[in-house]
C-alpha positions in Angstrom: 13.9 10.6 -1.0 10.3 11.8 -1.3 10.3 11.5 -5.1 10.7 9.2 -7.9 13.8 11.4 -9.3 15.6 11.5 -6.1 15.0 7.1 -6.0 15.9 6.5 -9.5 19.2 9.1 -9.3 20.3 7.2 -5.8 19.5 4.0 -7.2 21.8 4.9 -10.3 24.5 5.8 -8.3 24.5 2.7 -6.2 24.7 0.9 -9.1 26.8 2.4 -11.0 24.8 3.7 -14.1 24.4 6.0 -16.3 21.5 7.3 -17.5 22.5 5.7 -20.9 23.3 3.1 -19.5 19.7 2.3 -18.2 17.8 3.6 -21.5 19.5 1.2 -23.1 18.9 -1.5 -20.6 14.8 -1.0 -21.2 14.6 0.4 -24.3 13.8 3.8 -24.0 15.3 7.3 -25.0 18.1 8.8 -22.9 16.0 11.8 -23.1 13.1 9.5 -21.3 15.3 8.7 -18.7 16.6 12.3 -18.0 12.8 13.8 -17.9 12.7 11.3 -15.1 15.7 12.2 -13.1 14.5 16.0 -13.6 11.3 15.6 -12.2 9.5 15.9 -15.6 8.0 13.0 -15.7 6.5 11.5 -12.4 5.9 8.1 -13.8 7.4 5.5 -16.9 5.8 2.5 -18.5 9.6 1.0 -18.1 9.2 1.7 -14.0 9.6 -2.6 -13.3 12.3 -3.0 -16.4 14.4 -0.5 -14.7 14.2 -1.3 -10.8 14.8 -4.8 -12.3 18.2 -3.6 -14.4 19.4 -1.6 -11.3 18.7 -4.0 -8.6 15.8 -2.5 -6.5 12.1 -2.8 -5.3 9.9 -2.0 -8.2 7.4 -0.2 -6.0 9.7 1.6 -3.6 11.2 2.9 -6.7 7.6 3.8 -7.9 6.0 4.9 -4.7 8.9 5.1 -1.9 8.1 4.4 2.0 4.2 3.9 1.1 5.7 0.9 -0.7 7.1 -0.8 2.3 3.6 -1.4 3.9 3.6 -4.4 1.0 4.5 -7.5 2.3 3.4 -10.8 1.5 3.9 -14.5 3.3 0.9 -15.8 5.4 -0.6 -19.0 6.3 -4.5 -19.5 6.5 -5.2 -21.1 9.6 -6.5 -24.6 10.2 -7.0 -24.9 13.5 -4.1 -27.2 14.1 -0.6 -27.3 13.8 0.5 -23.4 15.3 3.6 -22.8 17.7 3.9 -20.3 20.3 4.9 -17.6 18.2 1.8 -17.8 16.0 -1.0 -15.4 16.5 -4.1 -15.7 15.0 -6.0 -13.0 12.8 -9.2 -12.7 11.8 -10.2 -12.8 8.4 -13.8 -10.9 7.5 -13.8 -12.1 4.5 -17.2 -10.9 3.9 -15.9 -7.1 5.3 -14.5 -6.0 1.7 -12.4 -2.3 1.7 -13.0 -0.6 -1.7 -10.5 0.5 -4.0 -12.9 2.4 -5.5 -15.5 4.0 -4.6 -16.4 2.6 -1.5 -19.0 -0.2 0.0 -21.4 -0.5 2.4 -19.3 -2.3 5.2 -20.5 -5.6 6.6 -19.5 -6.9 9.9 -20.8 -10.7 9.5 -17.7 -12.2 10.8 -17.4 -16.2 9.5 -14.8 -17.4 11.7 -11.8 -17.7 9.3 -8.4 -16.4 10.3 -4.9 -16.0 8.9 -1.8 -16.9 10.4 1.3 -13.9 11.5 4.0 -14.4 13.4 4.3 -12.7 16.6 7.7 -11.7 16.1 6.2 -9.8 12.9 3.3 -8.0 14.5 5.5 -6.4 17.2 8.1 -5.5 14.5 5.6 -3.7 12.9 4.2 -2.5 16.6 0.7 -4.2 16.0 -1.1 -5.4 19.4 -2.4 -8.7 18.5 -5.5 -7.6 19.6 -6.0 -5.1 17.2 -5.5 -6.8 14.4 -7.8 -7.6 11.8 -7.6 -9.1 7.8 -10.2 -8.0 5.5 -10.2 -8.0 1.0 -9.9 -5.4 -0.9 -11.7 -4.6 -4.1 -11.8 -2.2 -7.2 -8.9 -1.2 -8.7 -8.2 2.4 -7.4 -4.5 1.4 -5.8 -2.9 -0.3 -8.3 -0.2 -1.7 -8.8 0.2 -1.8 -5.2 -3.0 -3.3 -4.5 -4.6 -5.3 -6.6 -8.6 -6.3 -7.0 -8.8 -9.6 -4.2 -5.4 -8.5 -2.3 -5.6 -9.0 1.4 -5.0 -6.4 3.9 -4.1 -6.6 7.9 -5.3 -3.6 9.8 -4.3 -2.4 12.8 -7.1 -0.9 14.4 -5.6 0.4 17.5 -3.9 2.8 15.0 -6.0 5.6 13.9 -3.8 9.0 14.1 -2.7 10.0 10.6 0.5 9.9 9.6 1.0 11.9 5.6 1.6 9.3 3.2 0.4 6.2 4.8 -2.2 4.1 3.8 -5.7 3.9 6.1 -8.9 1.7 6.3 -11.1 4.6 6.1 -14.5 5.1 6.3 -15.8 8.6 3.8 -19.8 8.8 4.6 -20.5 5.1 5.7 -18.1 4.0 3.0 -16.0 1.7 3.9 -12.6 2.6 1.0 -8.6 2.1 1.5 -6.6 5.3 0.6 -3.7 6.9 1.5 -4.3 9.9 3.6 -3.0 13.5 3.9 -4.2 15.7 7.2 -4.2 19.1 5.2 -5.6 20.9 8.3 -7.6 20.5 11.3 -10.6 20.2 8.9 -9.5 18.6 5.7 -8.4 15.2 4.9 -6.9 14.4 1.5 -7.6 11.0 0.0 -5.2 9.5 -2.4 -5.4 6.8 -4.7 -1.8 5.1 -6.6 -4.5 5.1 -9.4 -4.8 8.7 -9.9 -5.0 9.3 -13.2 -8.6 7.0 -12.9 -9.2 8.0 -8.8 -8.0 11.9 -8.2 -7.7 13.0 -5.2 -10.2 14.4 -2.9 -10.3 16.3 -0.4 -12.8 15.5 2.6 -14.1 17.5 5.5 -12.7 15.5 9.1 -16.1 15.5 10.1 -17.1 12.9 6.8 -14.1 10.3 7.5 -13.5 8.4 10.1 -9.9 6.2 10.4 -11.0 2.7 11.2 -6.7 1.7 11.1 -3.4 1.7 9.6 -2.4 -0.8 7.1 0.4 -2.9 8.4 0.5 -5.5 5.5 -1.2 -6.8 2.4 -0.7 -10.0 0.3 -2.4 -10.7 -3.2 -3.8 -13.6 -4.6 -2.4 -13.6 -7.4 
């Protein structure tokens, strides 16, 4: 289901709704609703109000499988206290990935970590080793990403796969984007806020994949 019409027509039918049914439920047009099930219309200002009245993920409703790469539940470690299934991250907290229009990166790592479970990491098929946390800032992937979210990146992971979201870095930039190989040469960058961040479209020889994003948490 690679688009929101296909998600919100499966979701209805798993629910048991009909298109009146969930116009009425959020307080829009059945006409709205239909221009949505079409295809018309790509996105609604009722998205949340109706993954909530039929029951699913708001943002794999609104973004599908790019959605599932945001999960939340960590513990900032303390030095003390950790089992044998506990694997220790580090944080660069002063490293900050733009969701924008990039930043100068900054390796000064400060010795803070965050906490995963092994058990998650190789569910995911992240080698401890290659794991890193760093922030994010800007504003160019909202709503799945918010300004101060927190993102693990697995940097043993730098083929791309269409439609999943990279630690990237365009000209010395360091920026987070979801990436599209278009060919051997080109490199589309995406942003969920599009309609401020279009996409562009970036020769292989300006970007280089620093690693997948496995997870991401925000603060707020």
């Amino acid at each position: 289901m690679n688009s929101l019409a296909d998600r919100l027509k499966a979701s209805m039918t798993r629910a048991g709704k009909t298109q009146s049914d969930v116009a009425n439920a959020v307080g829009i047009s059945q006409a709205a609703v239909q221009k949505i099930t079409s295809g018309k219309s790509k996105t609604s200002s009722k998205i949340k109000e109706i993954a909530d009245f039929l029951g699913v993920n708001r943002m794999w409703l609104e973004f599908g499988e790019q959605a599932d790469q945001v999960m939340g539940g960590f513990d900032v470690w303390s030095g003390d206290e950790s089992s044998s299934d506990d694997v220790d991250v580090p944080f660069l907290k002063e490293t900050e990935l733009a969701a924008g229009n990039g930043l100068v990166p900054n390796q000064d790592y400060n010795g803070f970590k965050l906490k995963f479970a092994r058990s998650t990491l190789r569910r995911l098929g992240v080698d401890p080793s290659n794991a890193v946390c760093v922030s994010v800032k800007g504003d160019s992937m909202e709503p799945v990403l918010k300004d101060g979210s927190t993102v693990g990146v697995d940097t043993g992971r730098k083929n791309i796969v269409d439609g999943k979201m990279y630690a990237v870095s365009i000209r010395g930039l360091l920026k987070i984007k979801v990436l599209v190989q278009l060919s051997s040469n080109t490199v589309r960058v995406k942003s969920y806020n599009s309609s401020e961040y279009p996409d562009e479209d970036v020769d292989i020889e300006d970007i280089e994949v620093e690693g997948w994003v496995f997870w991401s948490a925000s603060t707020y």
